[in-house]
C-alpha positions as CSV (number, residue, x, y, z in Angstrom):
1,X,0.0,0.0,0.0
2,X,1.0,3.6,-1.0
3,X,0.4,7.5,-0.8
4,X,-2.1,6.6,-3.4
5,X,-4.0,4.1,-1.6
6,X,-3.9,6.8,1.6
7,X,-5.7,9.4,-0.6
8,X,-8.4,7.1,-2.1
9,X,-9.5,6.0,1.9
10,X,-9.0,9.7,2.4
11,X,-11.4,10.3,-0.5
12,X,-13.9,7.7,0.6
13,X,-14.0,9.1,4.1
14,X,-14.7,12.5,2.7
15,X,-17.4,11.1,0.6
16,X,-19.1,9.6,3.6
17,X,-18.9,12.2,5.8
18,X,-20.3,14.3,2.9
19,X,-23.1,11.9,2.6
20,X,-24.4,12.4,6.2
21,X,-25.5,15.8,4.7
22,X,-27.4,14.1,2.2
23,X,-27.1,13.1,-1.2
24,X,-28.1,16.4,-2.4
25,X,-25.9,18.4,0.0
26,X,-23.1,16.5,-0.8
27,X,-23.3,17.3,-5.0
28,X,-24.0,21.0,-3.9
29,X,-20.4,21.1,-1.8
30,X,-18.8,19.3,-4.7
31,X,-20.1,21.6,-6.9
32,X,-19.4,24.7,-4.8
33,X,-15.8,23.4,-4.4
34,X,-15.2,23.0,-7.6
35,X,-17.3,26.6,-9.1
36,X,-15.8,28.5,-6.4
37,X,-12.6,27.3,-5.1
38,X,-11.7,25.6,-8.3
39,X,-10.6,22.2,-6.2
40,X,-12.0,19.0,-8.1
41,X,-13.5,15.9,-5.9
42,X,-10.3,13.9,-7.0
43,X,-7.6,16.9,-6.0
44,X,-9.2,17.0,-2.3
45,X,-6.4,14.4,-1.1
46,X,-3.4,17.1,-2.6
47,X,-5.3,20.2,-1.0
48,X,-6.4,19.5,1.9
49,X,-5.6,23.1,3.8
50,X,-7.5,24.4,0.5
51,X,-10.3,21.9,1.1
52,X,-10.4,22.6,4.6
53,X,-10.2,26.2,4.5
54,X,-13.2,26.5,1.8
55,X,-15.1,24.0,4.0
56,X,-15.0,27.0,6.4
57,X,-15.6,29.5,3.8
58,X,-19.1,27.5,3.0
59,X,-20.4,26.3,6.8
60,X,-18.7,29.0,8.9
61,X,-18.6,27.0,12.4
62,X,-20.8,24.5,10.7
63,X,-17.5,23.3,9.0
64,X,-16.4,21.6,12.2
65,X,-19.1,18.9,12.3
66,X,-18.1,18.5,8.8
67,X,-14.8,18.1,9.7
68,X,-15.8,15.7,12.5
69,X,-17.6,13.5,10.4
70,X,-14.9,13.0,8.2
71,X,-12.1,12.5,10.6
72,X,-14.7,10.3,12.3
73,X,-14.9,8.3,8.6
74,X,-10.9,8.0,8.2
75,X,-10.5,7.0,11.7
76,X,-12.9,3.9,11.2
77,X,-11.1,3.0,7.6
78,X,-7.4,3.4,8.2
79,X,-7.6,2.5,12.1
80,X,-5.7,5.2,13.3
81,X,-2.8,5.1,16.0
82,X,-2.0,8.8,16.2
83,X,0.6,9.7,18.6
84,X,-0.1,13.3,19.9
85,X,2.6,15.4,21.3
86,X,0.7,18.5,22.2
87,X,-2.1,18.8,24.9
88,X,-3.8,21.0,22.2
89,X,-6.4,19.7,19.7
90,X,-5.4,18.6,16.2
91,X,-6.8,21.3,13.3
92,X,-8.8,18.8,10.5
93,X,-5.3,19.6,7.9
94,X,-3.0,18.1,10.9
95,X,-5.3,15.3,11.9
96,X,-5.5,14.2,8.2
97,X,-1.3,14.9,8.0
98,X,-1.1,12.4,11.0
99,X,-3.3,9.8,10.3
100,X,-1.3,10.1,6.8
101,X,2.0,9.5,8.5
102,X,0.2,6.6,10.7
103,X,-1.2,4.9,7.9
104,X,2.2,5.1,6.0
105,X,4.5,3.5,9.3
106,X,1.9,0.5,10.3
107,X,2.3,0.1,6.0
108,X,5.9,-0.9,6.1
109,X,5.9,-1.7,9.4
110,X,3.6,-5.0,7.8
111,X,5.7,-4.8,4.9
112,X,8.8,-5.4,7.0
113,X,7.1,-8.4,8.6
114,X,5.9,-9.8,5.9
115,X,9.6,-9.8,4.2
116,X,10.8,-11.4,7.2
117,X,8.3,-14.0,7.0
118,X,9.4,-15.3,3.6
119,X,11.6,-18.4,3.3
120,X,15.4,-17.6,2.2
């Protein structure tokens, strides 16, 4: 598993968490995202601060359940082990960075064990 695989479970969670809104919410935000802050459904995974930030831009303080939802979505598909190192909480662009980062260690941590595994 990869980046790549990272950012389509990243993609997936946003979907979901989209879809709590509704079916028809969730085309309107796609649509607004792409009209107005020129960021396509598949570029969501590269921009995340953008995403984030025009999330805001759309739902005000409303963006945070949004947020929520989604971190709630990735948490459930990637099975996060995030190590915080601050009392403070995690903005939605640093929880995604560090479930990234957790993702991509417990990958080649299994890749490691797997190669070990294997007869000489």
């Amino acid at each position: 598993m990869s980046e790549r695989d990272f950012d389509k479970i990243l993609l997936e969670a946003v979907d979901e968490g989209l879809s709590s809104l509704g079916q028809s919410a969730k085309q309107a935000i796609y649509f607004h995202l792409e009209k107005d802050f020129n960021i396509d459904k598949e570029e969501i995974s590269s921009r995340v601060n953008d995403f984030a930030s025009a999330i805001e831009k759309i739902f005000g303080l409303g963006a945070n359940v949004i947020e929520i939802l989604i971190m709630l979505r990735l948490h459930e598909k990637v099975g996060l082990h995030i190590k915080l190192h601050r009392s403070e909480d995690l903005t939605f662009t640093q929880y995604v960075a560090e479930a990234k980062r957790s993702f991509l260690e417990r990958q080649k941590a299994e890749e490691a064990v797997q190669c070990e595994q294997m007869p000489s």
